[in-house]
ZABAVO-333769 format. One record per residue (C-alpha): residue in one letter; x, y, z. Coordinates in pm, whole numbers, padded with zeros to 5 digits, always signed. Example, Ala and Ser with C-alpha at 12.3 -4.5 7.8 and 13.67 -1.06 7.14 Angstrom:
! residues 2
A+01230-00450+00780
S+01367-00106+00714
***
This chain:
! residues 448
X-01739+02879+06212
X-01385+02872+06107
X-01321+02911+05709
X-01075+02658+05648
X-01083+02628+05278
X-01034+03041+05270
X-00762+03017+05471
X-00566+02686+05302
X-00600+02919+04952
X-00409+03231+05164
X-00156+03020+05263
X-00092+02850+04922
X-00087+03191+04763
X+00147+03316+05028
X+00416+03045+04917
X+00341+03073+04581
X+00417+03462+04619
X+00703+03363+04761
X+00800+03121+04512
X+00769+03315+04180
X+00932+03690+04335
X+01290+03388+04403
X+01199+03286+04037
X+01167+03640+03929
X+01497+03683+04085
X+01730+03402+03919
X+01634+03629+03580
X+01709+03978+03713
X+01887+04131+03916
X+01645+04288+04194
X+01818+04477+04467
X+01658+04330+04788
X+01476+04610+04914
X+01242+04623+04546
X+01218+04198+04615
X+01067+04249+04978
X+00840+04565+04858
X+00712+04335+04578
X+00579+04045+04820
X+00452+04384+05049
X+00251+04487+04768
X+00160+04157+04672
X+00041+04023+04972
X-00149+04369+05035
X-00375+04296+04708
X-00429+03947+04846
X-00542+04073+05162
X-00807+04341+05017
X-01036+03972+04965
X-01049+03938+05325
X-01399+04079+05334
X-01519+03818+05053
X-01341+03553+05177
X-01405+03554+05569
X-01725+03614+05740
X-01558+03540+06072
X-01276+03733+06251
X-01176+03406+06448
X-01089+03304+06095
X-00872+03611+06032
X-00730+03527+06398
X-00628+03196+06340
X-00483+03243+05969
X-00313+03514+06174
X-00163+03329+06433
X-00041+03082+06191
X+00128+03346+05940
X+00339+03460+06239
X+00429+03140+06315
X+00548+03070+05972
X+00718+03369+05900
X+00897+03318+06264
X+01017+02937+06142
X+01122+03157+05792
X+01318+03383+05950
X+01483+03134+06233
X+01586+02848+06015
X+01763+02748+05723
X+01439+02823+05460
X+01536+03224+05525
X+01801+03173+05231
X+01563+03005+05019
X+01205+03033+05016
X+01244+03354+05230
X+01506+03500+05043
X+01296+03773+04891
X+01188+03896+05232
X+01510+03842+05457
X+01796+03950+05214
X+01764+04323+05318
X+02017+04426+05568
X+01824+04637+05792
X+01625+04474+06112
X+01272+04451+06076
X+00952+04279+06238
X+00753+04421+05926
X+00607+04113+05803
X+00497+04053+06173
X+00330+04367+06198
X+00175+04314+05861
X-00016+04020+05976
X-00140+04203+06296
X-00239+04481+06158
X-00448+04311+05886
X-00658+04126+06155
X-00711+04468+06346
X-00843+04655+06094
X-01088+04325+05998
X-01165+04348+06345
X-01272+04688+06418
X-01408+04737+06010
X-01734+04470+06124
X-01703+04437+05767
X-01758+04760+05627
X-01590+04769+05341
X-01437+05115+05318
X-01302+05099+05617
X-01123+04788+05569
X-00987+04870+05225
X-00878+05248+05282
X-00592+05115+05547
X-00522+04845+05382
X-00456+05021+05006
X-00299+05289+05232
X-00025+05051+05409
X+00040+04830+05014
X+00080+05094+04773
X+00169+05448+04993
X+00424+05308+05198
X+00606+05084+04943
X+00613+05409+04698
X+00775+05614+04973
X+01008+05361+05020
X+01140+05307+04724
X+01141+05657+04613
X+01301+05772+04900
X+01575+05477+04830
X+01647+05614+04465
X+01556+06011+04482
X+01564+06082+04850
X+01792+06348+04845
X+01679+06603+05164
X+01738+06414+05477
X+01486+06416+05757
X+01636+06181+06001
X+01933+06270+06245
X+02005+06139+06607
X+02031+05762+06505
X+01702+05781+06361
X+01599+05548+06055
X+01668+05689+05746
X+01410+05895+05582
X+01378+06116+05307
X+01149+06462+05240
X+01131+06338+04886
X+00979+05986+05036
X+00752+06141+05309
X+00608+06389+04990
X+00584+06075+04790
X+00383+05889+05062
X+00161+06166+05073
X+00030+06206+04706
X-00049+05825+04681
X-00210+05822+05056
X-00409+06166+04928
X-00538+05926+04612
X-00561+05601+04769
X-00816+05770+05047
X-00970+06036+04758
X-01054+05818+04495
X-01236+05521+04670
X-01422+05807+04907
X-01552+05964+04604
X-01653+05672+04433
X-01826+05418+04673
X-01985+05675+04942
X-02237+05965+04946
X-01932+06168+05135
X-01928+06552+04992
X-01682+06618+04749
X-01527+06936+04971
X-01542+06704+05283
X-01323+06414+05084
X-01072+06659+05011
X-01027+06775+05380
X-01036+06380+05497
X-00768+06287+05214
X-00553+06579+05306
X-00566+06535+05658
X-00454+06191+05641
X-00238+06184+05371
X-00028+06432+05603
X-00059+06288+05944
X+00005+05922+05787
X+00252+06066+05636
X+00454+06146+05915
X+00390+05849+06116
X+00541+05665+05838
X+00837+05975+05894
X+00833+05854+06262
X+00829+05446+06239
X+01121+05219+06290
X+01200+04866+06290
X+00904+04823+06057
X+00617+04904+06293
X+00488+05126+06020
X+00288+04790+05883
X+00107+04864+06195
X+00099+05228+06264
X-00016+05297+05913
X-00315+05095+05845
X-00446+05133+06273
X-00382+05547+06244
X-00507+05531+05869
X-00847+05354+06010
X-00902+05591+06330
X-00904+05865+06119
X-01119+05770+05903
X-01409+05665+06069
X-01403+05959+06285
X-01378+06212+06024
X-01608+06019+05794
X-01866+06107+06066
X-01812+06464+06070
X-01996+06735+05879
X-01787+07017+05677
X-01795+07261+05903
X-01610+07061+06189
X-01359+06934+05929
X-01262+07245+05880
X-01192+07359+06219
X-00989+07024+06229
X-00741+07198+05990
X-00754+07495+06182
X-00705+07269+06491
X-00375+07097+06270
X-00225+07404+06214
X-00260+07555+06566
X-00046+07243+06688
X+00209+07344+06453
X+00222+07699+06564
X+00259+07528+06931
X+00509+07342+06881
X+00706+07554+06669
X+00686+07795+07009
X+00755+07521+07217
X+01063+07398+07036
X+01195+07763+07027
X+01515+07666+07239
X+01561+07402+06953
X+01520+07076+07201
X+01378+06827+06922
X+01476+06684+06589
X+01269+06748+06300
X+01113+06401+06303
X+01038+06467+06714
X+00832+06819+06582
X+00637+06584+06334
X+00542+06296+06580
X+00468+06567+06861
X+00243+06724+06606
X+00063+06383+06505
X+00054+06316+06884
X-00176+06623+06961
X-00390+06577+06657
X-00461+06217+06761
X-00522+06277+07151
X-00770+06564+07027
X-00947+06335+06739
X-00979+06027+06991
X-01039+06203+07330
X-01103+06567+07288
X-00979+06920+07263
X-00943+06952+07616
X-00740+06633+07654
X-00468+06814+07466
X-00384+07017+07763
X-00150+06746+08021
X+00070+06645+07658
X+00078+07031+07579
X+00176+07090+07936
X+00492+06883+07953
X+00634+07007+07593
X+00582+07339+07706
X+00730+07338+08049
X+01000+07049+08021
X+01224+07274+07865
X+01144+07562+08080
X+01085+07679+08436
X+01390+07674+08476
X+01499+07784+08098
X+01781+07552+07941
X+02078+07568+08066
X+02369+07630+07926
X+02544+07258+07960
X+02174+07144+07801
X+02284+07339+07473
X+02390+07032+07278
X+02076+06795+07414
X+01855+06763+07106
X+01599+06508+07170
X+01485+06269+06873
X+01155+06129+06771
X+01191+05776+06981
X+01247+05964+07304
X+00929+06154+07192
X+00762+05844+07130
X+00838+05700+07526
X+00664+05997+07627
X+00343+06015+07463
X+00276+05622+07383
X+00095+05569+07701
X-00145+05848+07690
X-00196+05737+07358
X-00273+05379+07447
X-00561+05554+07677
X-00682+05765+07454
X-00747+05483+07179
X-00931+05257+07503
X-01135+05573+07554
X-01219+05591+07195
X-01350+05233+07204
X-01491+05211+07534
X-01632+05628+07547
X-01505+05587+07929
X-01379+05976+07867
X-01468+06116+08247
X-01374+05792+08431
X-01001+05796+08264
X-00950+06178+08235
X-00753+06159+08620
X-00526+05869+08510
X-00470+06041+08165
X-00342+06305+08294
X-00132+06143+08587
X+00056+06008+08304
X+00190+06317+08139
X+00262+06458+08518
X+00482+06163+08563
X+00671+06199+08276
X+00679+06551+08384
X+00824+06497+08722
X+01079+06214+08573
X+01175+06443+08281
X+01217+06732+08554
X+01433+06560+08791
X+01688+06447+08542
X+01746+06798+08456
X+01746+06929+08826
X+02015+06704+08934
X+02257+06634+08603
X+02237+07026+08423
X+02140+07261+08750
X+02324+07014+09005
X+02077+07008+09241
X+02089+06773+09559
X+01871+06428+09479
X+01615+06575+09784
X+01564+06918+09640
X+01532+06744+09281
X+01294+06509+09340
X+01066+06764+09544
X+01075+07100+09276
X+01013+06814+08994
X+00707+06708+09193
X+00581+06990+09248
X+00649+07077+08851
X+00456+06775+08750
X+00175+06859+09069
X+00143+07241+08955
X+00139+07228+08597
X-00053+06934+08454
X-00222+06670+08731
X-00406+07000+08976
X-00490+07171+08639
X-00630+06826+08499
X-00853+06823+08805
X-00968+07160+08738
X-01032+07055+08326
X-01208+06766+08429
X-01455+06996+08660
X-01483+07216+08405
X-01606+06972+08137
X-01750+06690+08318
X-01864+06843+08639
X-01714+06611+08827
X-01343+06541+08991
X-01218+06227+09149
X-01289+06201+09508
X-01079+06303+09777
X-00881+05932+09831
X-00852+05924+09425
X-00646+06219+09463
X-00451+06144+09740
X-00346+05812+09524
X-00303+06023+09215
X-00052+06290+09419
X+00156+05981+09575
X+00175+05805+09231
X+00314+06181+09072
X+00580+06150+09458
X+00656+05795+09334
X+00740+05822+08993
X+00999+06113+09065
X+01101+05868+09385
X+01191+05553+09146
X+01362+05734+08920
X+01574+05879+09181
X+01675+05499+09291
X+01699+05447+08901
X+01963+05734+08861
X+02171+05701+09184
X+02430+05487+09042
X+02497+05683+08725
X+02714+06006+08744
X+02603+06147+08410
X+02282+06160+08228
X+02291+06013+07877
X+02031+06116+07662
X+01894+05828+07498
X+01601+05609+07405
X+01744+05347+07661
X+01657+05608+07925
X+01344+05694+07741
X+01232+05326+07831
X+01302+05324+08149
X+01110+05608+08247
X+00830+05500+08056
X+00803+05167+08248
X+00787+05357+08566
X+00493+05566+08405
X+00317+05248+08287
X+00410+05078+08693
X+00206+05378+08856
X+00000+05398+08573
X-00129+05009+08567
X-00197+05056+08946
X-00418+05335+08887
X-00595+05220+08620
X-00660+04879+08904
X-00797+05061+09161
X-01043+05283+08938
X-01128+04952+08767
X-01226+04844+09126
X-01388+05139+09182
X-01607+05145+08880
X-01710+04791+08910
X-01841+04808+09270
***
């Protein structure tokens, strides 16, 4: 049944938000930035009602579909310097509000209207990311961004912290029968890796990163006793030690370390410990075997060519969490992270050691082969007792031979290799190409 009169007072209240931060406006001076956190922060309160307005996520779904579609005509026509003023006077590009909206009928979605669960994200994405913002704007001091990356502040990031630490504190101590020791391990645990994915976001996908990585940890480590929480800390701080060893021939900017770090965490927390092992494979390796050279000393990779390395083993392990299909994606998991492996590999053989394209394309196969996809076949023996079956493999070993193979076609016509997120994208869609292929013929598999 679709709520209609639930969703006609949204939209009036929407407009009428709109309406009074303009009116607010003609009075004072607000710079635009403060104008667009205000309907953020606004519009966040409005949408902690959800659960006592709606019964039905088709209702969220269609309220949500029309939102877009409004905010789209806001942006695209002549209302964006008048009734959407207070949202499109900033100068920076963003698809916030956009992400806003989707995020809010996610979390509605996958809450099934548990209240907590719904709230936590949503108080999380309002209150912590509009205080980060604004602090950073006025106090951030101690840049954290470099390599065209957007502007962020240490001051901002620490600010984002305390108010995600409350905002995920207070409402676990009050309204659940949590222990008070394993509430201060779930706040601080989330208050720092939401933290840095708020370090990490761009082009305002934060309005979804936040409240979707805010939610999946919660309702995993709301489920855990004390004891496992607190080999989750150990588990966060071993992934720093990692990566501070793997970034020793300083490869990575300091917003690359923190999304590598929030990377691992999440692949462990949604698949498992041992799924950590292809992602921890490539950073380790990458880099080395052969060591960087010495026309590599100025390469310093940033946090969006991070990002087009670990999104689509990411994107698997949240299906696994949902779906629990752990042993039947483990294979194509891993192929993943030896494609971007082999890719990754060959760019540096022929560019910085001048290798011929032949001799490239075979030592980066046999990189991506050797250190992460035969390995992955032993893991997955090791903790499934099982391993894909001898034409799996054979599919999974000429996907690795065709990844390297496209991105030697990819590369022929350019003399130099620029390091950018351009490239980063690239190689990613021939990772998701061999990937999506995979993931057909297991489907095919599993269904007959």
């Amino acid at each position: 049944m679709i709520e209609w009169q639930g969703m006609l007072l949204i939209a009036v209240l929407v407009v009428l938000d709109l309406l009074a931060i303009n009116l607010i406006c003609k009075f004072k001076k607000i710079k635009p930035e403060v104008r667009r956190k205000m309907f953020h922060m606004s519009m966040g309160l409005v949408m902690l009602t959800f659960p006592h307005l709606f019964k039905s996520a088709l209702s969220v779904g269609i309220l949500g579909i029309i939102s877009i579609v409004f905010f789209l005509v806001l942006r695209n026509t002549k209302l964006k310097n008048t009734l959407g003023q207070s949202l499109y006077s900033v100068k920076r590009k963003s698809d916030g509000e956009l992400y806003f909206v989707a995020s809010v009928f996610f979390i509605y979605y996958l809450s099934h209207g548990n209240p907590i669960l719904y709230s936590i994200p949503i108080l999380v994405l309002t209150f912590a990311d509009s205080s980060a913002a604004l602090t950073g704007k006025k106090y951030g001091k101690t840049k954290l961004s470099e390599l065209n990356e957007d502007a962020k502040s240490l001051e901002g990031s620490f600010m984002f912290f305390i108010v995600a630490f409350m905002l995920v504190l207070v409402p676990l101590l009050l309204f659940t029968e949590v222990g008070r020791e394993e509430v201060l391990i779930i706040s601080a645990i989330i208050g720092l890796n939401v933290a840095m994915i708020e370090m990490i976001s761009h082009s305002g996908n934060d309005n979804i990163l936040i409240p979707i990585t805010t939610f999946a940890f919660l309702s995993t480590l709301m489920n855990q006793d004390v004891i496992t929480l607190r080999y989750n800390v150990v588990i966060l701080l071993c992934i720093y030690i990692l990566v501070r060893i793997s970034n020793s021939v300083k490869s990575w900017s300091k917003m690359a370390l923190a999304e590598i770090i929030v990377a691992g965490y999440l692949t462990i927390l949604l698949y498992g410990l041992y799924a950590i092992i292809p992602p921890l494979m490539l950073f380790l390796t990458v880099m080395n075997f052969p060591s960087k050279q010495e026309s590599e000393k100025d390469n310093v990779y940033n946090a969006r060519i991070i990002e087009t390395n670990v999104m689509i083993g990411l994107a698997i392990c949240a299906f696994v969490a949902i779906t629990g299909m752990k042993e039947e994606l483990f294979a194509l998991y891993s192929l993943t992270y030896a494609m971007h492996l082999t890719i990754n590999t060959f760019v540096r053989f022929k560019y910085y050691l001048k290798l011929s394209e032949g001799y490239s394309l075979w030592l980066a196969y046999s990189k991506g082969l050797v250190f992460i996809l035969l390995p992955s076949i032993a893991v997955q023996y090791i903790v499934f007792k099982s391993y894909p079956v001898p034409p799996m493999v054979l599919v999974l070993a000429s996907c690795l031979y065709g990844s390297g193979y496209l991105i030697m076609l990819e590369r022929r016509q350019h003399k130099k290799e620029l390091i950018n997120v351009q490239n980063g994208y690239i190689h990613m869609e021939i990772v998701a190409f061999f990937t999506a292929i995979v993931g057909m013929l297991e489907y095919i598999s599993f269904i007959n």
